[in-house]
C-alpha positions as CSV (number, residue, x, y, z in Angstrom):
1,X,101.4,89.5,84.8
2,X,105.0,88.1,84.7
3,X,107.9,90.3,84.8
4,X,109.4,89.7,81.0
5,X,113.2,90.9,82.4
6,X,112.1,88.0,85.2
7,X,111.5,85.6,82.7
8,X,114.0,85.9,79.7
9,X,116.8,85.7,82.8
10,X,115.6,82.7,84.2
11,X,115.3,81.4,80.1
12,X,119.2,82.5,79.8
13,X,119.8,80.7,82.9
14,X,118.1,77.2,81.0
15,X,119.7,77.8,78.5
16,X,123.3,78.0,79.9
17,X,123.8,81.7,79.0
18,X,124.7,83.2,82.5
19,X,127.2,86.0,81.0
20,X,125.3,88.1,83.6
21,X,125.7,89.3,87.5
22,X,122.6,89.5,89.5
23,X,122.5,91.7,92.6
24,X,121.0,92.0,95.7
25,X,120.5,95.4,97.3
26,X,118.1,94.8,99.8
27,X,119.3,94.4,103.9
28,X,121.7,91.4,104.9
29,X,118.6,90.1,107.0
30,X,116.4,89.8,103.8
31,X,118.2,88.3,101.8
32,X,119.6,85.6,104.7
33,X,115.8,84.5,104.5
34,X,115.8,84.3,100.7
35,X,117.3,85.6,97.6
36,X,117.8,84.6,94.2
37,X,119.9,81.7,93.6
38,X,123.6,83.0,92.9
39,X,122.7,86.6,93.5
40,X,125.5,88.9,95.1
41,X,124.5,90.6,97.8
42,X,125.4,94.2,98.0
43,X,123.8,96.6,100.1
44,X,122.5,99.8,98.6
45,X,124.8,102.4,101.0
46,X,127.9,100.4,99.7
47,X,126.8,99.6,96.1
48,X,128.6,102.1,94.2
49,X,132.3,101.4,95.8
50,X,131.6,97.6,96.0
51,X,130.6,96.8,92.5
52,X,133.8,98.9,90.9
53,X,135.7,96.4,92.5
54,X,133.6,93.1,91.9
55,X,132.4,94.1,88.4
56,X,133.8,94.4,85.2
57,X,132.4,98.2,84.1
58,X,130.6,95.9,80.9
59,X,129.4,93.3,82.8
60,X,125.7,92.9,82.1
61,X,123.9,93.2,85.6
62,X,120.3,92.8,86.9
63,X,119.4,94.1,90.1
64,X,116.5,93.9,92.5
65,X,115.7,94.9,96.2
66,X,112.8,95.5,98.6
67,X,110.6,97.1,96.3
68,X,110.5,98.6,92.7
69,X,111.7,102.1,94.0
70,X,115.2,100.7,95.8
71,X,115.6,98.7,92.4
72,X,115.4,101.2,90.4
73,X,117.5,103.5,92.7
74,X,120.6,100.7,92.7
75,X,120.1,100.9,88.9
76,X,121.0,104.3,88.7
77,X,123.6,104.5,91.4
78,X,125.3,101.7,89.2
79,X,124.9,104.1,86.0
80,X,126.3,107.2,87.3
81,X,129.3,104.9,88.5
82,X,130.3,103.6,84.6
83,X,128.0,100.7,84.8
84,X,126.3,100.7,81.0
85,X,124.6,97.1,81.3
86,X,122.3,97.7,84.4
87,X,118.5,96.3,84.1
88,X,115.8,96.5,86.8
89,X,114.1,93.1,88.2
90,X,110.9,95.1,88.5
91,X,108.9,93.0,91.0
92,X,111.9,91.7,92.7
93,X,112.1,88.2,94.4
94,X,108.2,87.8,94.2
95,X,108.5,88.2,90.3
96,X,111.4,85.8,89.4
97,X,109.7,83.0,91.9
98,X,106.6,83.6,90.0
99,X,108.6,82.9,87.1
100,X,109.7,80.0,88.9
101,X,113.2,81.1,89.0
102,X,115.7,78.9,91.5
103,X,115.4,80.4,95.1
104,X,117.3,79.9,98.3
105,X,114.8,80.2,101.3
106,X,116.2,79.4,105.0
């Protein structure tokens, strides 16, 4: 089954509708060997100090990282520091390429 917050990003993307961060908590390693194109990489230990100072606190961000569970941790972090816009990628880099959402792969 496709992720649906996978697809409708990728569709705002098409349709030139990118008001939207998308970050990247997994390790620097992981996302060296791929990642979604344009995402931020922030790791989860720094995320809460990090995105104060790269995000506006109404800045609409998706995140994703290893797995489901670290995604949806980073999306709470990011709520309980001001962040109101926050969505879960559930499914991660395997869902948005499933989607066929743009990829950078080393």
């Amino acid at each position: 089954m496709l992720d649906s917050v996978a697809h409708n990003l990728k569709s705002r993307l098409e349709f030139g509708q990118p008001g939207f961060s998308i970050v990247d908590v997994r390790d620097r390693s992981s996302y060296n060997i791929g990642h979604i194109t344009g995402a931020v990489p922030i790791p989860l230990a720094e995320l809460a100090s990090r995105a104060k100072t790269a995000f506006h606190s109404k800045r609409e961000i998706f995140v994703y990282g290893e797995n489901d569970d670290q995604a949806a941790q980073a999306t709470q972090i990011l709520k309980e520091a001001g962040f109101a816009h926050v969505t879960e990628i559930k499914g991660g880099l395997s869902a948005w390429k499933s989607v066929g959402g743009a990829t950078v792969e080393v």
